[in-house]
C-alpha positions, 0 to 999 in steps of 0.5 A: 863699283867693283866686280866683287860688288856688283856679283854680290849685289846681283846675286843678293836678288838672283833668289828672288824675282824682280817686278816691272813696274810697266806692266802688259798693255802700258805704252813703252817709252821710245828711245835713242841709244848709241850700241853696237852690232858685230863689233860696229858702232851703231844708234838703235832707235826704238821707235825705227825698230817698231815699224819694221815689227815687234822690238825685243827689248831685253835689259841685262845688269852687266856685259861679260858676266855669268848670267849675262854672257848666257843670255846674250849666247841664248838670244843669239842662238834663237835670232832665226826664230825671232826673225822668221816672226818678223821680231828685232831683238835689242839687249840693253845694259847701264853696266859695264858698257866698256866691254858691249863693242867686244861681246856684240861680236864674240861667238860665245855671247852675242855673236854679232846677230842683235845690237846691244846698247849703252844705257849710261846712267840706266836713263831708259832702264829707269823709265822702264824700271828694270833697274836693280838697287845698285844702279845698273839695269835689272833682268827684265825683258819686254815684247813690244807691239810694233804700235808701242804696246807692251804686249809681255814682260819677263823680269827674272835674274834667272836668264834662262827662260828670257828667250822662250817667254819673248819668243812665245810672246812674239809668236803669239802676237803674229798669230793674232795678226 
């Protein structure tokens, strides 16, 4: 797919908000992804993530876009928070996955604070689904109890208020504890 084609799609349903389907309370499904941190080749396991606390699963259409640029910059600035409330932050994407190893260490997107992984073929997307017509992976965020409890969801291609929802989730969620 083209970049033209892929902005056109993503920008198609910008105007409208995206649903998950796995909703608050559901069980989230454990994966394996192969990703990167900082430039550095590395396996993210959900299932590992989750004993150390809650896992911030969020899904982005596309690395080195607009939207997604702004998100990764958002997630990355708010790290201190997340981990002062004992919460791993995972970015996952099905598009463009050429470009995850240069964005997980640049200062403008993920600054090498949180791992981003490869969803060839949008396989975990799809069992979450967060994917978008045009076979890519859908805005769509999840909080994740360390029991595997989705205990949030935020599904908007807007990427401005993913960081405050996941981070008000997690907070709440440790108030609770």
């Amino acid at each position: 797919m083209t970049r033209l084609a892929l902005l056109a799609a993503v920008a198609a349903l910008a105007a409208t908000p995206a649903l998950a389907a796995l909703k608050e309370g559901a069980k989230a499904p454990d994966f394996t992804l192969q990703g990167f941190q900082a430039g550095k080749a590395l396996t993210f396991s959900l299932a590992e993530a989750r004993k150390k606390g809650p896992v911030v699963l969020y899904f982005f259409p596309a690395a080195d876009t607009a939207g997604c640029n702004i998100e990764a910059k958002m997630f990355a600035d708010a790290m201190p928070q997340f981990a002062a409330n004992g919460a791993t932050v995972v970015g996952v994407t099905a598009g463009k996955l050429d470009q995850l190893q240069r964005i997980s260490a640049e200062t403008d997107k993920c600054s090498g604070k949180f791992p981003v992984a490869a969803d060839p073929g949008a396989k975990v997307a799809k069992e979450y689904d967060a994917t978008l017509p045009a076979g890519i992976s859908n805005r769509t965020s999840y909080v994740i109890s360390p029991s595997g409890q989705i205990l949030h969801v935020h599904s908007e291609m807007n990427p401005t208020q993913h960081v405050s929802e996941t981070l008000g989730a997690v907070k709440a969620w440790k108030a609770k504890k």
